[in-house]
DSSP file (Angstrom, degrees, kcal/mol; ACC not computed):
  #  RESIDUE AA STRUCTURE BP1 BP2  ACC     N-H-->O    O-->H-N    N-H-->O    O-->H-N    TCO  KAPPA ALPHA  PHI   PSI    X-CA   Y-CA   Z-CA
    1    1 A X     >        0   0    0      0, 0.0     4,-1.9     0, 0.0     3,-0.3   0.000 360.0 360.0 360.0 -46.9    1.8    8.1   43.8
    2    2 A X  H  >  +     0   0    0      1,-0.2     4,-0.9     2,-0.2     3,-0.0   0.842 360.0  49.5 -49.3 -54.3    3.2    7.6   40.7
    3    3 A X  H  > S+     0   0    0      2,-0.2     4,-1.7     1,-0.2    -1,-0.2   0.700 109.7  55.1 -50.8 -38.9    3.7    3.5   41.2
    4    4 A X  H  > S+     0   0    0     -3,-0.3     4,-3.4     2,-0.2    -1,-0.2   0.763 103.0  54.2 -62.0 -42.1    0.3    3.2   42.3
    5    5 A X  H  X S+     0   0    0     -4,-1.9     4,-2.2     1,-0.2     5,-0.3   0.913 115.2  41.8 -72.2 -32.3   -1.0    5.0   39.0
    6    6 A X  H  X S+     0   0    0     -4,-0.9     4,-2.7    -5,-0.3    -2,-0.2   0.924 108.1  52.7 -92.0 -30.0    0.8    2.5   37.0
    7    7 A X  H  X S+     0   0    0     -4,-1.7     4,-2.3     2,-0.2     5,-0.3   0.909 113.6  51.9 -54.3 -40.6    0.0   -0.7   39.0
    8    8 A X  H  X S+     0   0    0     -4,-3.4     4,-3.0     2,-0.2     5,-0.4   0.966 116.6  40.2 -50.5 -50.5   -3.9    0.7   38.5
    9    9 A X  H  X S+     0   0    0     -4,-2.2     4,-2.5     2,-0.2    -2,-0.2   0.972 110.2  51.2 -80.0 -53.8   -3.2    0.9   34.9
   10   10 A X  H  X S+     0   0    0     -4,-2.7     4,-1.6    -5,-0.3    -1,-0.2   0.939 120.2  42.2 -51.4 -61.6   -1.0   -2.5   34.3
   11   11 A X  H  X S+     0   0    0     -4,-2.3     4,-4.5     1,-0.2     5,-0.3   0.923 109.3  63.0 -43.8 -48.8   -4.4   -4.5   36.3
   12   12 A X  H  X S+     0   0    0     -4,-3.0     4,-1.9    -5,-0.3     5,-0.3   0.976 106.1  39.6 -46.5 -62.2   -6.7   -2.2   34.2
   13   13 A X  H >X S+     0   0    0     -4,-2.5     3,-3.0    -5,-0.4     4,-1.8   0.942 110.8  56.6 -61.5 -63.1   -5.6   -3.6   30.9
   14   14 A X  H 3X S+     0   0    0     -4,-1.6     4,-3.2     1,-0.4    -1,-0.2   0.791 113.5  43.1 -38.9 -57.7   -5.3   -7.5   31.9
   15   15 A X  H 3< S+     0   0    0     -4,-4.5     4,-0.4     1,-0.2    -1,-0.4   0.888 115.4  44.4 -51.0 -36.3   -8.9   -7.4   33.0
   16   16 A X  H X< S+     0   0    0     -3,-3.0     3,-0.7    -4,-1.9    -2,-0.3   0.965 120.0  44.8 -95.8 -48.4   -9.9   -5.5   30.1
   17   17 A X  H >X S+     0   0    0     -4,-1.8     3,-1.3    -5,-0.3     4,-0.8   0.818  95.0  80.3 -35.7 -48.0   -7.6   -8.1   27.6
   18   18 A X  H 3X S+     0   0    0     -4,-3.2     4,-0.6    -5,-0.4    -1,-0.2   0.727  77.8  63.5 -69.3 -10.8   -8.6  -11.2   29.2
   19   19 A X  H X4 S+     0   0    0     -3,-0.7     3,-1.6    -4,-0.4    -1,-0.2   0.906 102.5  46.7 -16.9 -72.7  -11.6  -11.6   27.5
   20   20 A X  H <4 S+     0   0    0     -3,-1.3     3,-0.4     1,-0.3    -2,-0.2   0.499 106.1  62.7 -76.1  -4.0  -10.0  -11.9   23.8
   21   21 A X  H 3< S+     0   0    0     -4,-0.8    -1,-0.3     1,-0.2    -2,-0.2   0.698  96.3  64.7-107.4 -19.4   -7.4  -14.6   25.3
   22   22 A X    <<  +     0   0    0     -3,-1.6     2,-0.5    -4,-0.6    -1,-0.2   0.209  66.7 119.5-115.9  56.7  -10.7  -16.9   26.2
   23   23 A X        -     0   0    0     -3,-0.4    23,-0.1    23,-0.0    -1,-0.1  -0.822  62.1-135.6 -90.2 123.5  -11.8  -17.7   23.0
   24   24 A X  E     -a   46   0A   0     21,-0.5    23,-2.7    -2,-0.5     2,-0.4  -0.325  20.0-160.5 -79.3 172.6  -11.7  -21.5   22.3
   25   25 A X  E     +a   47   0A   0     21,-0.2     2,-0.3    23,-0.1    23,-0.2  -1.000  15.6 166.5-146.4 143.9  -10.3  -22.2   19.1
   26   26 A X  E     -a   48   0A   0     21,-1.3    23,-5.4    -2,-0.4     2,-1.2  -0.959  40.0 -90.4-151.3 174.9  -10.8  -25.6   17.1
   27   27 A X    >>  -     0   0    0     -2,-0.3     3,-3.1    21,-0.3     4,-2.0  -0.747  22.3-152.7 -96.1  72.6  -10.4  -27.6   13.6
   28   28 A X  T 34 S+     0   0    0     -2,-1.2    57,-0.5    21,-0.3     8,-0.2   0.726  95.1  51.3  -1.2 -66.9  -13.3  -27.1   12.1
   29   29 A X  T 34 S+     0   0    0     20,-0.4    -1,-0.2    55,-0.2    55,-0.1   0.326  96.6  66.4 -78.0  10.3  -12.4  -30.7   10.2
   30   30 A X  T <4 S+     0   0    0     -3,-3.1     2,-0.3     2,-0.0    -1,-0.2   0.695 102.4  60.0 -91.9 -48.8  -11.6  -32.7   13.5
   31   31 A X  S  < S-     0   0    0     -4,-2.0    54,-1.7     4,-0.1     2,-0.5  -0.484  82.4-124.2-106.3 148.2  -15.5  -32.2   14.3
   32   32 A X    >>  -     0   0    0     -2,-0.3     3,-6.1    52,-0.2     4,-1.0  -0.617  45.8-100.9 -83.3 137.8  -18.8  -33.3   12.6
   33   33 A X  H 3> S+     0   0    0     -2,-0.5     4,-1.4     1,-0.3    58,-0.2   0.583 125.7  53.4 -31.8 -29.4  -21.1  -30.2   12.0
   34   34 A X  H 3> S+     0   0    0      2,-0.2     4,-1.2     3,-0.1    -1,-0.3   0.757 112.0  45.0 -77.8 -14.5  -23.2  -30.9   14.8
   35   35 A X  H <> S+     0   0    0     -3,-6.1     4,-0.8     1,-0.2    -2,-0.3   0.925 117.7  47.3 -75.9 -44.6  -20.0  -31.1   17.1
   36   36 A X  H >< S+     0   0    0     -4,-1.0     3,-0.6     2,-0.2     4,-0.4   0.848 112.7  43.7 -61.1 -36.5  -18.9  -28.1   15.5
   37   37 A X  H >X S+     0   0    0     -4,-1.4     4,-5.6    -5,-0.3     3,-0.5   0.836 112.0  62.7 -65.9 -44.3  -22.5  -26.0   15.7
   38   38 A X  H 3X S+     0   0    0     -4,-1.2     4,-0.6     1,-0.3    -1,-0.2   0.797  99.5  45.8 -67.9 -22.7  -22.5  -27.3   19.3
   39   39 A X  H <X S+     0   0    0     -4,-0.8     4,-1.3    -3,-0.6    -1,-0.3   0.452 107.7  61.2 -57.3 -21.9  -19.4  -25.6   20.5
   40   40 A X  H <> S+     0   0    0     -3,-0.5     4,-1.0    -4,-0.4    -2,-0.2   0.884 107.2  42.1-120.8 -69.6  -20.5  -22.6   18.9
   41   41 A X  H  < S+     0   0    0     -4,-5.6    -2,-0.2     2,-0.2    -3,-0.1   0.791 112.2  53.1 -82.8  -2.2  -23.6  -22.4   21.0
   42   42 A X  H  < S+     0   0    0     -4,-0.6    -2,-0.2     1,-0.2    -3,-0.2   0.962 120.7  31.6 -42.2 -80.3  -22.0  -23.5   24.5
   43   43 A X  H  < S-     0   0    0     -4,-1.3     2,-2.8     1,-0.2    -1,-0.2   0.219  99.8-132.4 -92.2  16.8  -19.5  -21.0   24.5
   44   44 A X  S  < S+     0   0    0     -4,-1.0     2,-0.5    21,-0.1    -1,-0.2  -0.253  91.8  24.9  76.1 -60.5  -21.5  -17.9   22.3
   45   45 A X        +     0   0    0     -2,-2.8   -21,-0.5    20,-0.2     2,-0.2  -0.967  64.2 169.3-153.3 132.9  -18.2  -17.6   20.1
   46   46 A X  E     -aB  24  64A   0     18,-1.7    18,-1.4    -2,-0.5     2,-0.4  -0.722  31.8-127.6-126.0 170.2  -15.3  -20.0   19.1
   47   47 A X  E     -a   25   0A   0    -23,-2.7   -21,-1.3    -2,-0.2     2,-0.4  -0.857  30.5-162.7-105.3 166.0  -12.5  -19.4   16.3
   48   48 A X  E     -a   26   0A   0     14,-0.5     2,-0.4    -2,-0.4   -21,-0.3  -0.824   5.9-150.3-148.1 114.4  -12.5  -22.3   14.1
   49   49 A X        +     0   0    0    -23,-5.4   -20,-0.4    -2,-0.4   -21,-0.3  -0.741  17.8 171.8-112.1 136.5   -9.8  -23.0   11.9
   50   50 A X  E     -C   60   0B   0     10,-2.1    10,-1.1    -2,-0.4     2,-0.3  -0.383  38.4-100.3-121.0-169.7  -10.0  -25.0    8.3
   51   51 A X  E     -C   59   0B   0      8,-0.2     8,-0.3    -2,-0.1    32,-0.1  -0.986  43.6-110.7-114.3 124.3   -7.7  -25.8    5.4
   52   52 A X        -     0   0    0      6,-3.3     5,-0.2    -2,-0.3     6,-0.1  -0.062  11.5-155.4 -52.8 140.2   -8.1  -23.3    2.0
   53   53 A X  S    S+     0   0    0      3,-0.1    -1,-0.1     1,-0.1     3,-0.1   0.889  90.0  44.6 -73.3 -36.7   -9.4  -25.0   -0.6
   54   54 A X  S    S+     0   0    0      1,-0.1     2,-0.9     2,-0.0    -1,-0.1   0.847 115.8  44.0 -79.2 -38.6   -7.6  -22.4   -3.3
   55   55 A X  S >  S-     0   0    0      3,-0.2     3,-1.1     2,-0.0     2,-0.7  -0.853  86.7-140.7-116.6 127.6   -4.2  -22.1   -1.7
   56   56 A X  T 3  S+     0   0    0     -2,-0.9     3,-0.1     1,-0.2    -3,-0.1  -0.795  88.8  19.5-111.6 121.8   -2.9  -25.7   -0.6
   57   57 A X  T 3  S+     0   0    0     -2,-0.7     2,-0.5     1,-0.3    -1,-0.2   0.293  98.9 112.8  87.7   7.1   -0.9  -25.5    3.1
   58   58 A X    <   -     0   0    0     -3,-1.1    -6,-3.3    -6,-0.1     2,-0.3  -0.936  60.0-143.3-110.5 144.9   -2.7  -21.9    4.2
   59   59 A X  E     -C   51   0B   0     -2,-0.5     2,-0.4    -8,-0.3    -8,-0.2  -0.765   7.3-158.0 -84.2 121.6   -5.1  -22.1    7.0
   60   60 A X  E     +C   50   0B   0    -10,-1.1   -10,-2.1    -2,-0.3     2,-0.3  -0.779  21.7 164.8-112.3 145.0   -8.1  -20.1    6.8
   61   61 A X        +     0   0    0     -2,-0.4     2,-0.2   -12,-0.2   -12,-0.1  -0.894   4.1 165.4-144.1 162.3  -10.1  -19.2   10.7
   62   62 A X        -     0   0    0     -2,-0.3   -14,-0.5   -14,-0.1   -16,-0.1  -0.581  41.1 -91.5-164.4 157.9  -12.6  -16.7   11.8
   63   63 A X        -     0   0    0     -2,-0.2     2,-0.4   -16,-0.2    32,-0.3  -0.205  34.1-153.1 -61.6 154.9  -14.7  -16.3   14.8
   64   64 A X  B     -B   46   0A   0    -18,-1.4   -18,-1.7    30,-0.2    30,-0.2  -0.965  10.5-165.2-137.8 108.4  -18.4  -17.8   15.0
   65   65 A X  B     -D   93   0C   0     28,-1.3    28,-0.7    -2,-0.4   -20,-0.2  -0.213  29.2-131.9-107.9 179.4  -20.9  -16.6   17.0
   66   66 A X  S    S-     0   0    0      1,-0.4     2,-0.3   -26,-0.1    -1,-0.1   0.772  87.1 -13.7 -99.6 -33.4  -24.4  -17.8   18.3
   67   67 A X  S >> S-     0   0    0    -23,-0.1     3,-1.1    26,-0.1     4,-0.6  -0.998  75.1 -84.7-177.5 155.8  -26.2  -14.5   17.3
   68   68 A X  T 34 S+     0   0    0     42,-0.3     7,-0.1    -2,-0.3    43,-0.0   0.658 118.8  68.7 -53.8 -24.3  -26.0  -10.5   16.2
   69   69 A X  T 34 S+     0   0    0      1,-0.2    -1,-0.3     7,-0.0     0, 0.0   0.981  96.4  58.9 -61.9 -77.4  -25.6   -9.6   20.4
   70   70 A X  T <4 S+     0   0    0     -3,-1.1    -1,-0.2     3,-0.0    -2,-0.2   0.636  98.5  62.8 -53.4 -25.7  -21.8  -11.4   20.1
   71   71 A X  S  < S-     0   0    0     -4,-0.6     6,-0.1     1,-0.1   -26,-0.0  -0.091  99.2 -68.0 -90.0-173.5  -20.4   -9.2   17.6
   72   72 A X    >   -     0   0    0      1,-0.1     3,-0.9     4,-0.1    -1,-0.1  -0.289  43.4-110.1 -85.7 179.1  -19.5   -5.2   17.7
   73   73 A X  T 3  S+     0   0    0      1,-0.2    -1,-0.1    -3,-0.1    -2,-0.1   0.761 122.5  56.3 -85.9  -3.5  -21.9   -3.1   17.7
   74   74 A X  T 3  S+     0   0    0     23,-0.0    24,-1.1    25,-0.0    -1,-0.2   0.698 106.7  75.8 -15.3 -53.0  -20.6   -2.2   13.7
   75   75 A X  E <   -F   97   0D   0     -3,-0.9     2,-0.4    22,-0.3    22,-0.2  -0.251  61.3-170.4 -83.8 136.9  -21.2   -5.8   13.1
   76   76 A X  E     -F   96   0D   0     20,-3.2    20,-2.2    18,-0.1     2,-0.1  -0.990  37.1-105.5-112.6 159.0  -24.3   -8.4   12.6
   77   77 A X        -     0   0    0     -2,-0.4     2,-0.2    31,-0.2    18,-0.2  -0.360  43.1-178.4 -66.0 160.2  -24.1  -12.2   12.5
   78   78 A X        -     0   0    0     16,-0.4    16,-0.8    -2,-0.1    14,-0.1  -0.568  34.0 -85.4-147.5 101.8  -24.5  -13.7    8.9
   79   79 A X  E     +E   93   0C   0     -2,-0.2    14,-0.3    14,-0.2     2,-0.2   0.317  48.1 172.7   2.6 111.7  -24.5  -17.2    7.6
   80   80 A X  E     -E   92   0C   0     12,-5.3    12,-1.0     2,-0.0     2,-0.3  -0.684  20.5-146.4-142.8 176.9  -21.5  -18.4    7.1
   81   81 A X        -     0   0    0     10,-0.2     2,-0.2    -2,-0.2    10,-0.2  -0.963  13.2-178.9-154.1 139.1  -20.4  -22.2    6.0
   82   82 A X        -     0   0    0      8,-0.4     7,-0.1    -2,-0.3     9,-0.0  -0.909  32.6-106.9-145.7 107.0  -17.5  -23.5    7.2
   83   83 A X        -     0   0    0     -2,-0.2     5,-0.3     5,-0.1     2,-0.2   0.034  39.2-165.7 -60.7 144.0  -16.2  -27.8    6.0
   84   84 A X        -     0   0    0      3,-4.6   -55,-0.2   -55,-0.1   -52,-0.2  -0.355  43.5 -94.9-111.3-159.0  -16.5  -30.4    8.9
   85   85 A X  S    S+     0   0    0    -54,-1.7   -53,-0.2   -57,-0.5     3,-0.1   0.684 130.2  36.2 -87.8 -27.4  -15.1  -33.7    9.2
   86   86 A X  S    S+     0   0    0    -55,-0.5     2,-0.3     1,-0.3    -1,-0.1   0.500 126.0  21.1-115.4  -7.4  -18.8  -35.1    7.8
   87   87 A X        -     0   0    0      1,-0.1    -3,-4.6     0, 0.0    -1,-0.3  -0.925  59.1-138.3-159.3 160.9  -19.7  -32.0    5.0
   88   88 A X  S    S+     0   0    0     -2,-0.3     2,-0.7    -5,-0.3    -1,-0.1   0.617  97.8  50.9 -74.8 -48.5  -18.0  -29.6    3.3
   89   89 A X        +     0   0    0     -6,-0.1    -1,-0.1    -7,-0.1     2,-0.1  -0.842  65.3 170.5-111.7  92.9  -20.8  -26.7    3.9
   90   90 A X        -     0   0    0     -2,-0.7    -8,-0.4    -3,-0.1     2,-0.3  -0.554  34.4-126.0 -64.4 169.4  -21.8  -26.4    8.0
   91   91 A X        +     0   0    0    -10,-0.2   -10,-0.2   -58,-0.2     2,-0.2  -0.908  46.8 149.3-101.2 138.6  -23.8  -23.5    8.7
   92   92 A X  E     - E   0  80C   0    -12,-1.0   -12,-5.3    -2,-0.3     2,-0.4  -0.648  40.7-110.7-162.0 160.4  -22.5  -21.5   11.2
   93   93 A X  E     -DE  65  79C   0    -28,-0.7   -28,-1.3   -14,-0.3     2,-0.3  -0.958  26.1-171.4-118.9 129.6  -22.7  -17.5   11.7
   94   94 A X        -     0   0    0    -16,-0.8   -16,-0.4    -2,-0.4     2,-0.3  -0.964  28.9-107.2-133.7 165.9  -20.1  -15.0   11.4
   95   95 A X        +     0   0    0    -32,-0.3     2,-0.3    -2,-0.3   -18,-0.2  -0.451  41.8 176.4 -87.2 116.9  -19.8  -11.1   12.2
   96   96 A X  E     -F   76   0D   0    -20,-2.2   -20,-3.2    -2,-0.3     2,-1.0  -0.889  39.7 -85.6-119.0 172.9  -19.7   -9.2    9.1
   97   97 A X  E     -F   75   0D   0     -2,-0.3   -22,-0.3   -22,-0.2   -23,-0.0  -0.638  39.2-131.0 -83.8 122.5  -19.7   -5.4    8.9
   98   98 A X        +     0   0    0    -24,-1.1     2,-0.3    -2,-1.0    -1,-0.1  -0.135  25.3 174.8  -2.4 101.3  -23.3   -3.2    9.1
   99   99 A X        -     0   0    0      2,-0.0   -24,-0.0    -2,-0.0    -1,-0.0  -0.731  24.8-139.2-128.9  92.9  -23.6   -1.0    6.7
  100  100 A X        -     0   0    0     -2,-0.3     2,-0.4     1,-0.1     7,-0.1   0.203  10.3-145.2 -59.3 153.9  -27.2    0.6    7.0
  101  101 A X        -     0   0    0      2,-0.1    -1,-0.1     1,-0.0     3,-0.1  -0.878  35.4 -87.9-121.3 160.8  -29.2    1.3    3.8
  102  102 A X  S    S+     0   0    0     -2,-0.4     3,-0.1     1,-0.2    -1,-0.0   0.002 112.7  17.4 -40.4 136.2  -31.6    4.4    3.5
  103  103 A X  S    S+     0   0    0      1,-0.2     2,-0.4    -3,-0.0    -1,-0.2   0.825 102.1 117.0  89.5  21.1  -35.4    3.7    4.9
  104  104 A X        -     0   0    0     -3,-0.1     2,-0.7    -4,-0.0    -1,-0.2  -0.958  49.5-157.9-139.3 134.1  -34.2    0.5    6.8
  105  105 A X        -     0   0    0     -2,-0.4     2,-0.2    -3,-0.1    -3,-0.0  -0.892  47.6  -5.1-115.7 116.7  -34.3    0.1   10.2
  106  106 A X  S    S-     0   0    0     -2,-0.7     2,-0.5     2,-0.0     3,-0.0  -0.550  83.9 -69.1 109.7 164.4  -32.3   -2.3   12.5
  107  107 A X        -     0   0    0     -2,-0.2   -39,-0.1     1,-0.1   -32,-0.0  -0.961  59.7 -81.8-108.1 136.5  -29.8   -5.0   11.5
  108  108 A X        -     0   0    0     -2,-0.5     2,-0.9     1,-0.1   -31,-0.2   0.260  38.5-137.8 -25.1 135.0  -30.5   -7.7   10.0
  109  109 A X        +     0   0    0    -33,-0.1     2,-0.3   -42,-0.1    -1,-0.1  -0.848  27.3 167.6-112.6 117.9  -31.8  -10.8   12.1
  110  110 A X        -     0   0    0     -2,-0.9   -42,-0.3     2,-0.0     2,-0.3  -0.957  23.9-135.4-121.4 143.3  -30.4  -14.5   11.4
  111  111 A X              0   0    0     -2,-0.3   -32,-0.1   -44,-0.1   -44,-0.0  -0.456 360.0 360.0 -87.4 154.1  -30.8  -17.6   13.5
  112  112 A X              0   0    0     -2,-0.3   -21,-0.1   -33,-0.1   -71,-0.1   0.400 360.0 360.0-107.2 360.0  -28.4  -20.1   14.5
């Protein structure tokens, strides 16, 4: 009984993990802003990773969604700009955190 409970439990996680392991992840400066924008809406949400401008050899990433649905339910999308291979500013959306204010109802709504 005992083995059983723990084979349930070891499957249980994998499924529930494998999710966060199939986020694609690319170099933001590899791709021109429409390649980049276009991966973004394929797959709903990519990581995308760039080079700081302030700190010279750190690599700066975060996830990029298509819309407020991909992120937690804490979360909305927000405009975000991120340098391609052909501009410096893409616009792209990323999950920041939802913090409601008094009298307002809903989260904010941004388009991709």
């Amino acid at each position: 009984m005992r083995m059983t409970q723990l084979a349930i439990l070891t499957i249980a996680t994998t499924v529930l993990a494998e999710p966060a392991l199939a986020i694609s992840r690319y170099n933001s400066t590899a791709l021109t802003c429409d390649q980049a924008r276009q991966r973004v809406i394929n797959e709903g949400a990519v990581i995308l990773r760039y080079p700081s401008t302030r700190v010279q050899g750190m690599t700066l990433y975060d996830r990029y969604v298509t819309r407020s649905a991909m992120c937690s339910p804490h979360e909305y999308a927000e405009r975000a700009y991120v340098p391609t291979r052909d501009t410096d500013r893409c616009p792209v959306l990323n999950c920041q955190p939802y913090d409601p204010e008094p009298r307002r109802f809903g989260k904010p709504i941004v388009r991709f």
